[in-house]
MDAnalysis code that builds the backbone (N, CA, C; Angstrom):
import MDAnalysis as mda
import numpy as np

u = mda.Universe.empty(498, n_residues=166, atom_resindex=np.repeat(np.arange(166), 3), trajectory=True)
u.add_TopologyAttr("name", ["N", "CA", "C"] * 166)
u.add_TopologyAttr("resid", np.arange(1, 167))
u.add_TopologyAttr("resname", ["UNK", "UNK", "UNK", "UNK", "UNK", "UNK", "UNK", "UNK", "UNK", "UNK", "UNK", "UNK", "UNK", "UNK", "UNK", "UNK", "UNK", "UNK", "UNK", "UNK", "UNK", "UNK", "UNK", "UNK", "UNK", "UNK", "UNK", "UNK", "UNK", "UNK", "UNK", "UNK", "UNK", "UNK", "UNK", "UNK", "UNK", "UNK", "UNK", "UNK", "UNK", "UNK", "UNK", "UNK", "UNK", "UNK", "UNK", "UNK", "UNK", "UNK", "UNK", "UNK", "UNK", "UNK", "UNK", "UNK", "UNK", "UNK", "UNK", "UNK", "UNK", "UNK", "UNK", "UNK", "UNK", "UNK", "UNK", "UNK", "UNK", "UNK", "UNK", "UNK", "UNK", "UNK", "UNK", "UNK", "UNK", "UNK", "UNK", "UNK", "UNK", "UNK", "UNK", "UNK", "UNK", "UNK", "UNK", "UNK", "UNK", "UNK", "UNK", "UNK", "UNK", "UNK", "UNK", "UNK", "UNK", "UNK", "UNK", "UNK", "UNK", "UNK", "UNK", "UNK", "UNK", "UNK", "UNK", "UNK", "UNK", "UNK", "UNK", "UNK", "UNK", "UNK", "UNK", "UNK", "UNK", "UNK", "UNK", "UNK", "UNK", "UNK", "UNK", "UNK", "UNK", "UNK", "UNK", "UNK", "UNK", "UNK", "UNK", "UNK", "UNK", "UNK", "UNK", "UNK", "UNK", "UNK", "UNK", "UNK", "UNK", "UNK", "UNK", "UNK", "UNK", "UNK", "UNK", "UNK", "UNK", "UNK", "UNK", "UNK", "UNK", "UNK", "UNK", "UNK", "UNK", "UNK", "UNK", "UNK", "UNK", "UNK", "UNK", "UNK", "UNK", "UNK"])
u.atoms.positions = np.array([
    [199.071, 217.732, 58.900],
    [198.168, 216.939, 58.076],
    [198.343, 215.469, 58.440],
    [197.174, 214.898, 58.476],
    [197.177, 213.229, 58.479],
    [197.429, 212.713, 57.722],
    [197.805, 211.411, 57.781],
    [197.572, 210.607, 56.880],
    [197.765, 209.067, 57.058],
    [196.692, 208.268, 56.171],
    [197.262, 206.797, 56.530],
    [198.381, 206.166, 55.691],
    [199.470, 205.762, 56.406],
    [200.600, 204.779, 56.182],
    [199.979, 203.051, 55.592],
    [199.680, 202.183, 57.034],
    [199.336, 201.375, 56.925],
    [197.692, 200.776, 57.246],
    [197.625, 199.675, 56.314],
    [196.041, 199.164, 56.778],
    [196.672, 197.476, 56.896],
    [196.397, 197.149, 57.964],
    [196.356, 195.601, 58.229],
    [195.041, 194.545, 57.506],
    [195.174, 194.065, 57.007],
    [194.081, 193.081, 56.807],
    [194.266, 191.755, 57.290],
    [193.304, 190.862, 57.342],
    [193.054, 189.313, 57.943],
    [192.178, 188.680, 56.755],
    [192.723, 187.574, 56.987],
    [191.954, 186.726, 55.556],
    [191.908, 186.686, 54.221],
    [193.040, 187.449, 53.669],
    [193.402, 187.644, 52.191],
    [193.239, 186.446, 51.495],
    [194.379, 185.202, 52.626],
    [194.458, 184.329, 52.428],
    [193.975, 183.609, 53.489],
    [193.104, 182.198, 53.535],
    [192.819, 181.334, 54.855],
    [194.366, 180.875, 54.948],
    [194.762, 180.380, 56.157],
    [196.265, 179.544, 56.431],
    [196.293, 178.532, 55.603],
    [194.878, 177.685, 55.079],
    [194.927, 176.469, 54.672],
    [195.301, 176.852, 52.950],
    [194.923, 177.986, 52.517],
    [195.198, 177.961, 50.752],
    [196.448, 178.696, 50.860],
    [196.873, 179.690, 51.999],
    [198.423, 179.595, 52.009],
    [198.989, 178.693, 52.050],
    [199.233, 177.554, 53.034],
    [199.815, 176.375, 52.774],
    [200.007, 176.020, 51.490],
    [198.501, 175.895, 50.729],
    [199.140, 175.162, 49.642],
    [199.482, 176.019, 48.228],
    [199.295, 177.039, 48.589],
    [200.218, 178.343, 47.946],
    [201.537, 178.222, 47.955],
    [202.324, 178.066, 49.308],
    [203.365, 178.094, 49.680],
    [204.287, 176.568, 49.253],
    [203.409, 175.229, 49.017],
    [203.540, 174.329, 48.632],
    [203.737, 173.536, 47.232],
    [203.243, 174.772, 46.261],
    [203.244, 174.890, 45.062],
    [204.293, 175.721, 44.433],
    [204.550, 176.964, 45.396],
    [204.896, 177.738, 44.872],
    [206.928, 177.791, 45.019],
    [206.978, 177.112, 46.328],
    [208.255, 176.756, 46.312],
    [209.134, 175.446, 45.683],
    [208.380, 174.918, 44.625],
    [208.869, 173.948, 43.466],
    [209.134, 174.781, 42.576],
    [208.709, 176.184, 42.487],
    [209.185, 176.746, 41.164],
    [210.810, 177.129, 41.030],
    [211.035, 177.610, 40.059],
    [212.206, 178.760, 40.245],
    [212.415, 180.355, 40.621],
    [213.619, 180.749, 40.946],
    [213.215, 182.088, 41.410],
    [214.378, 182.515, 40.914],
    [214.078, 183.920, 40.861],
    [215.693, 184.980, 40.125],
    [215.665, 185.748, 40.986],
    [217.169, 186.141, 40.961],
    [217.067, 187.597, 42.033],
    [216.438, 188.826, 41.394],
    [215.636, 189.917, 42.131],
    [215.398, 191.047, 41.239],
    [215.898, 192.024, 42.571],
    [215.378, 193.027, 42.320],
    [215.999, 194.403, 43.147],
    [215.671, 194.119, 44.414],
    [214.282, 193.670, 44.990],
    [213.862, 193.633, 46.223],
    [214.196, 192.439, 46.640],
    [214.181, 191.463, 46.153],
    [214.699, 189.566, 46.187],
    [214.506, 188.699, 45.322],
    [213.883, 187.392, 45.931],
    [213.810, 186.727, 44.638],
    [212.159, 186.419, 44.435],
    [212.239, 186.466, 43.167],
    [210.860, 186.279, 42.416],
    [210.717, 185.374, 41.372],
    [209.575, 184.904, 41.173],
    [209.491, 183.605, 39.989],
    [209.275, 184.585, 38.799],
    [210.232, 184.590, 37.905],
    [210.202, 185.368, 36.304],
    [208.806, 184.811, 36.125],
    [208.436, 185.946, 35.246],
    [207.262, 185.835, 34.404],
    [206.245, 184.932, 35.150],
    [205.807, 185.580, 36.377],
    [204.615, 184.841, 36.808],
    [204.030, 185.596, 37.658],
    [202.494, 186.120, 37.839],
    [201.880, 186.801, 38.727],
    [200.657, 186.550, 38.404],
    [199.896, 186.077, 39.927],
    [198.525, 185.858, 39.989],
    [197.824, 186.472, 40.958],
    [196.625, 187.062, 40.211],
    [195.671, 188.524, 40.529],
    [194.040, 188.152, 40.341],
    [193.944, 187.827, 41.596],
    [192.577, 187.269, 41.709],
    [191.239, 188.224, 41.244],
    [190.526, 187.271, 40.375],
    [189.191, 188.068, 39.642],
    [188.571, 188.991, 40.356],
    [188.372, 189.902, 39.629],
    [187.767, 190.979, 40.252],
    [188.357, 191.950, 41.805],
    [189.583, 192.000, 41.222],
    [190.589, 192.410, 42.509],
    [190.498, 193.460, 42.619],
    [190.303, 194.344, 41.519],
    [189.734, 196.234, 41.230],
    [188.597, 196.357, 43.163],
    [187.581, 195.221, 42.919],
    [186.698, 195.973, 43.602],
    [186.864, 194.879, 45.153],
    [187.464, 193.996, 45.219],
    [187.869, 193.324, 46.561],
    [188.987, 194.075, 47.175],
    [189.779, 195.038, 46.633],
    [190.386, 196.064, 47.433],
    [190.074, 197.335, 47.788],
    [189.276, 197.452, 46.867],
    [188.299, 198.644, 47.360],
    [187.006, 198.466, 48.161],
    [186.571, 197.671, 48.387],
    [186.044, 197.270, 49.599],
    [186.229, 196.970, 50.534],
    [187.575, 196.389, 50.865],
    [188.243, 196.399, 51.910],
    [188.423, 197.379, 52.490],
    [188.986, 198.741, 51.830],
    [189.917, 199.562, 51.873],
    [188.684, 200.830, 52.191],
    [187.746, 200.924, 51.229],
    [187.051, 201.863, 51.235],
    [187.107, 203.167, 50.377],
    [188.212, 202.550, 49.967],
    [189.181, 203.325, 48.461],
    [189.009, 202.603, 47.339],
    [188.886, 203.753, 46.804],
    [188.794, 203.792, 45.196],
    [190.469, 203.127, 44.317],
    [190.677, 201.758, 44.537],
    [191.511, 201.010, 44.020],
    [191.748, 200.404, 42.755],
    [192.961, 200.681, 41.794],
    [193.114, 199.842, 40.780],
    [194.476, 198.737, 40.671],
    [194.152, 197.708, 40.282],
    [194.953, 196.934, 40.308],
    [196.454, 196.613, 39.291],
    [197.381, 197.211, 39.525],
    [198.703, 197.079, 38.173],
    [198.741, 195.679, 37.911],
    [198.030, 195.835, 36.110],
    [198.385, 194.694, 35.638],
    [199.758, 193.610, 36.173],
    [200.917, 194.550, 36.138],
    [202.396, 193.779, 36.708],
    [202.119, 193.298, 37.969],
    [201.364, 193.173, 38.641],
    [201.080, 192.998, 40.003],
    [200.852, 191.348, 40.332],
    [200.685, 191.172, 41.806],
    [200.729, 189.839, 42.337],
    [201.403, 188.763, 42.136],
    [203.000, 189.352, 42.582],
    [204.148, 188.442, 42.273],
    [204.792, 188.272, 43.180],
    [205.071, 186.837, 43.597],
    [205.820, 186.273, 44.513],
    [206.847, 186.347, 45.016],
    [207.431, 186.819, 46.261],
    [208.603, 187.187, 46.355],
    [209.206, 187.134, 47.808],
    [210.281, 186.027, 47.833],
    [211.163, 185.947, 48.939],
    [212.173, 187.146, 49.059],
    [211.568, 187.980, 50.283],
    [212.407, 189.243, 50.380],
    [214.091, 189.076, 50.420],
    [214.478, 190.345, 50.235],
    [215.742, 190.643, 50.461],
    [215.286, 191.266, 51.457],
    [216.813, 190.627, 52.913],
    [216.791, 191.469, 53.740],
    [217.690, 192.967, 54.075],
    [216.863, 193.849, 53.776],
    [217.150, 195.399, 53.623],
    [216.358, 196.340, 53.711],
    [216.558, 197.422, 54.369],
    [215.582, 198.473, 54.229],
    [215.279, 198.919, 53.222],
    [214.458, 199.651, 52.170],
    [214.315, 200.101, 51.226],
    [212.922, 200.762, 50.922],
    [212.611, 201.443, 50.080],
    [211.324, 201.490, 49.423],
    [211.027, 201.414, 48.192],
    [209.898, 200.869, 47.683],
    [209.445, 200.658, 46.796],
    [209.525, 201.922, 45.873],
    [209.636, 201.031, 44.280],
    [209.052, 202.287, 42.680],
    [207.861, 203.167, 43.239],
    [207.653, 204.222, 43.223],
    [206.083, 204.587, 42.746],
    [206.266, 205.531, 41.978],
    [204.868, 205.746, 41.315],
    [204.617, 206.862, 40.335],
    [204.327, 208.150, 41.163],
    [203.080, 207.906, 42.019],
    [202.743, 208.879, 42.748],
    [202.106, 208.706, 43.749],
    [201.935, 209.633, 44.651],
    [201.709, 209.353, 45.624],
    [200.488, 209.057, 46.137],
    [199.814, 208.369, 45.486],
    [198.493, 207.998, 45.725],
    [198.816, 206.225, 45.230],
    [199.990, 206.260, 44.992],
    [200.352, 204.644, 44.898],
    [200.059, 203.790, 46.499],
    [199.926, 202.502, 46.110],
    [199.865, 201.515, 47.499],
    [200.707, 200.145, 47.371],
    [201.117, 199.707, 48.304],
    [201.492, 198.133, 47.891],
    [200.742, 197.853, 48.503],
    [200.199, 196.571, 48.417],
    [199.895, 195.130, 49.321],
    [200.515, 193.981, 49.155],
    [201.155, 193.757, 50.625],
    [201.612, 192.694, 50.742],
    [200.922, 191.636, 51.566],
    [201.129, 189.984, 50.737],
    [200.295, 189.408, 51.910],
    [201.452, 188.124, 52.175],
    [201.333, 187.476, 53.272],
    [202.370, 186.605, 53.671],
    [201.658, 185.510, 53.173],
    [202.546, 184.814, 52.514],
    [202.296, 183.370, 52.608],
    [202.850, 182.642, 53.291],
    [203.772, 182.676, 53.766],
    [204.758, 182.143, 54.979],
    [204.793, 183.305, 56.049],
    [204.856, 182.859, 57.117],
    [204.852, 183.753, 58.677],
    [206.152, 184.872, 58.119],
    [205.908, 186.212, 58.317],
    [206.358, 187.298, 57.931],
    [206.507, 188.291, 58.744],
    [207.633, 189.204, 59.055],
    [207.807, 190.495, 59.761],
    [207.751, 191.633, 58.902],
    [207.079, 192.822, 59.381],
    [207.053, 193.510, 58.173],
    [207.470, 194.595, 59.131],
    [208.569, 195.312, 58.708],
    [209.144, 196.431, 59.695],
    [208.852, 198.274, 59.290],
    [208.864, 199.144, 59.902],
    [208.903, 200.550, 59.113],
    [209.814, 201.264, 59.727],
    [210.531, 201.948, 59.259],
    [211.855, 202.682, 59.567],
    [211.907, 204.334, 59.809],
    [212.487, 205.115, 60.231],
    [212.822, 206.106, 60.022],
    [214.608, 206.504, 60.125],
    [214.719, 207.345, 59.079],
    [215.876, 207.492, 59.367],
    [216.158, 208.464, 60.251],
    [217.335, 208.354, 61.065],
    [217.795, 208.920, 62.138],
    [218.082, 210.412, 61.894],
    [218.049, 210.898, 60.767],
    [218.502, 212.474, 60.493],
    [216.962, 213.196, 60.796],
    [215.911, 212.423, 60.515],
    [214.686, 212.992, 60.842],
    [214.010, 212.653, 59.594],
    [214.208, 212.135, 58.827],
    [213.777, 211.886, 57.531],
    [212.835, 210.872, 57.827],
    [211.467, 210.464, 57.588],
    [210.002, 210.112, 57.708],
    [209.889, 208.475, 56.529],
    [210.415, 209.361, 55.383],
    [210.528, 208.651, 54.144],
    [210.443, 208.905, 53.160],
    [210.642, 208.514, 52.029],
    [211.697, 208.631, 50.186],
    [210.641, 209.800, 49.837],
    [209.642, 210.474, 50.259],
    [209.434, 211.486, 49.656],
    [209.771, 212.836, 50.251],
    [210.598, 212.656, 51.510],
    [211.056, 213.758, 52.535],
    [213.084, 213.364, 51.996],
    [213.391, 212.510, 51.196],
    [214.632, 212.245, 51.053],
    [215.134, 210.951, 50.955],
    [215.962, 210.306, 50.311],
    [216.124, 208.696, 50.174],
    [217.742, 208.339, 49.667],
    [218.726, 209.863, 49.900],
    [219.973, 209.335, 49.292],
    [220.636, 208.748, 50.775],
    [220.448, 208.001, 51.014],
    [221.191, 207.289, 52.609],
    [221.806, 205.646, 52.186],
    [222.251, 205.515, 53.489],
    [223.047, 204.145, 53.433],
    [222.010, 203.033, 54.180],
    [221.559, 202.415, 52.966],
    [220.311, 201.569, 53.582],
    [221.042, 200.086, 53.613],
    [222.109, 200.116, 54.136],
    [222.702, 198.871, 54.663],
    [223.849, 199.415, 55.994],
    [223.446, 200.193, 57.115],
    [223.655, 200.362, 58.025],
    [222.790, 200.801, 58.625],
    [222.798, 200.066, 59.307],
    [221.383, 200.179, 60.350],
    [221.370, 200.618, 61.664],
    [222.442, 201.348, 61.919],
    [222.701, 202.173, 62.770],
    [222.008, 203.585, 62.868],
    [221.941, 203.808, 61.124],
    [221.568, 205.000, 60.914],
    [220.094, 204.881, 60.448],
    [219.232, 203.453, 61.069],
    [217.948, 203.862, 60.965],
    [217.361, 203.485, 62.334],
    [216.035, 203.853, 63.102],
    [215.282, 203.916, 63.334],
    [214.215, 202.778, 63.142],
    [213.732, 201.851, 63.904],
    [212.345, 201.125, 63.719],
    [211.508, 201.780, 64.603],
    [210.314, 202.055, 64.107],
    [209.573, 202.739, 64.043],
    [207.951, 201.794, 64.618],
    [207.672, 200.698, 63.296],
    [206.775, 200.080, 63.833],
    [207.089, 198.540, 63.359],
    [206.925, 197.203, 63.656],
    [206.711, 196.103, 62.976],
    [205.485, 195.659, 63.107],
    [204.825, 194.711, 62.171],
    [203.764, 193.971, 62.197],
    [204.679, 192.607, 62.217],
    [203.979, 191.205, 62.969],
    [203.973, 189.888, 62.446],
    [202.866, 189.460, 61.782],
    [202.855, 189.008, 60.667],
    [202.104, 188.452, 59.668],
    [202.176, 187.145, 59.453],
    [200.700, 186.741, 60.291],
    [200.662, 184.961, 59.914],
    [200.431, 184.776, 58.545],
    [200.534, 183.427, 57.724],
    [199.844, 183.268, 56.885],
    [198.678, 183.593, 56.440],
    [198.419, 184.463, 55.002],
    [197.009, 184.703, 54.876],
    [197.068, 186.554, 55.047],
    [197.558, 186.762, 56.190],
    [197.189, 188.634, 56.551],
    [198.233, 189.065, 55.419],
    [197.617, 190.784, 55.445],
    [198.007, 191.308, 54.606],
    [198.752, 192.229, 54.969],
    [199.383, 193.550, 54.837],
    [199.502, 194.707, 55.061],
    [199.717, 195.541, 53.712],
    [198.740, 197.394, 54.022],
    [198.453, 197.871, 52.631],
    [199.262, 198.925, 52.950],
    [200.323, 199.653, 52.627],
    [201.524, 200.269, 52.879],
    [201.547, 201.322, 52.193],
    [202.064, 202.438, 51.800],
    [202.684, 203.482, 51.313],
    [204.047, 203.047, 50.342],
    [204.370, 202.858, 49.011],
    [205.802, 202.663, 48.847],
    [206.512, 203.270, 49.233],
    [206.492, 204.546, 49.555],
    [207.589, 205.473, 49.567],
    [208.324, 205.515, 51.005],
    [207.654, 204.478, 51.968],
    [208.005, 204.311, 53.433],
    [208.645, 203.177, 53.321],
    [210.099, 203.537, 54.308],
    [211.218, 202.908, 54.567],
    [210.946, 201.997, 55.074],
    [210.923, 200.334, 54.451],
    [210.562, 199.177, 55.052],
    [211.201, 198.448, 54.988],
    [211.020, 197.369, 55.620],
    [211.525, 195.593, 55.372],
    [210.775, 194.576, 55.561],
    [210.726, 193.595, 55.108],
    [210.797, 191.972, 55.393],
    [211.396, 191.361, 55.677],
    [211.139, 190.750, 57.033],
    [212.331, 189.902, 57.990],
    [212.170, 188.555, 57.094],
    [211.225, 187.676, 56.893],
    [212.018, 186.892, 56.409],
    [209.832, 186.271, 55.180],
    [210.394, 185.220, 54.748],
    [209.080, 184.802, 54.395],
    [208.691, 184.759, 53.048],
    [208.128, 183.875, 52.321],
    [207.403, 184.171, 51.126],
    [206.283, 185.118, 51.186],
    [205.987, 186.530, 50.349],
    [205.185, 187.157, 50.187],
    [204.507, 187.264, 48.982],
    [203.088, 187.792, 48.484],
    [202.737, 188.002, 47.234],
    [202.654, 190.017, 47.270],
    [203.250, 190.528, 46.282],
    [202.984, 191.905, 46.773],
    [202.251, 192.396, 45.388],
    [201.165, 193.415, 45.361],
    [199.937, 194.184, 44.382],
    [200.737, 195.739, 44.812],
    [200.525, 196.259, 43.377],
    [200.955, 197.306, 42.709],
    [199.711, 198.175, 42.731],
    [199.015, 198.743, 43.538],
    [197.123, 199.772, 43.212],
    [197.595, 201.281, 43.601],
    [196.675, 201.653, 42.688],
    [196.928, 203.327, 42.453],
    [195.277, 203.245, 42.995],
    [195.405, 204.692, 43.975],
    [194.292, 205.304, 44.537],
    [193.482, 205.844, 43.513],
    [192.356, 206.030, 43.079],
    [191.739, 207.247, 42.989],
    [191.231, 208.157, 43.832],
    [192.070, 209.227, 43.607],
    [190.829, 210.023, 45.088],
    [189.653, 210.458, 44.749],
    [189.370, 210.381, 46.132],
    [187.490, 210.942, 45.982],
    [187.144, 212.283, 46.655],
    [186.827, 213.146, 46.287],
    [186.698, 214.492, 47.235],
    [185.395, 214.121, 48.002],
    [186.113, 214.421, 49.120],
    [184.776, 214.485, 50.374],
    [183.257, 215.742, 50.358],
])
């Protein structure tokens, strides 16, 4: 069976309202949370985002209220919460960004084929694919796939699929 992992996008953000995204946004404060650091109590989710990702996408997208929150990665492999598997992240760089995908070396794909491993030896993973992400691009991901962020301010969205029968 197929399936899509990742969708790249261009133009989420122009470079020029990243800049001053990135210019605003690093006067704030940040806390550590599980994945890195993030500005407490702050996330911004542009109007009408339900149907600007589903047009992109071509999918039937909803947007998690908790969504579009800023966040200087931790560097580590890991994967994201999901509910189910029709979950998505999007991440978009606001600062120049590596976005990596892993496999682990036992043969394991990702956290829904298995996820009790040592995700701070990296011996025992596998890179698989990276993207570089200028300012502005996006990438629309799978949580449950073993990833990272090399380095960078990101904004990441929380959307649950609806499926559509063909």
């Amino acid at each position: 069976m197929s399936i899509i992992k990742t969708i790249t996008v261009d133009g989420f953000y122009t470079p020029d309202s990243a800049k001053q995204l990135e210019s605003v946004l690093y006067t704030l404060q940040y806390d550590d949370y599980e994945y890195g650091k993030e500005i407490p109590n702050f996330n911004m989710i542009p109007p009408d985002a339900d149907n600007m990702f589903s047009t992109a996408t071509g999918m039937k997208l909803t947007v998690d209220t908790d969504s579009g929150k800023f966040r200087i990665p931790r560097l580590m492999i890991h994967f994201e919460s999901f509910e189910t598997t029709n979950d998505w992240v999007f991440a978009v760089a606001i600062q120049e960004s590596t976005f990596n995908l892993f496999e682990h070396k036992s043969g394991v794909e990702n956290a829904l084929q298995g996820y009790n491993f040592n995700y701070h030896n990296l011996f025992e993973w596998e890179l698989t694919v990276n993207y570089q992400l200028k300012p502005g691009q996006g990438i629309l991901f799978r949580p449950w796939l073993f990833h990272s962020f090399d380095m960078g301010l990101v904004q990441n969205f929380r959307l649950l699929e609806t499926p559509t029968s063909i």
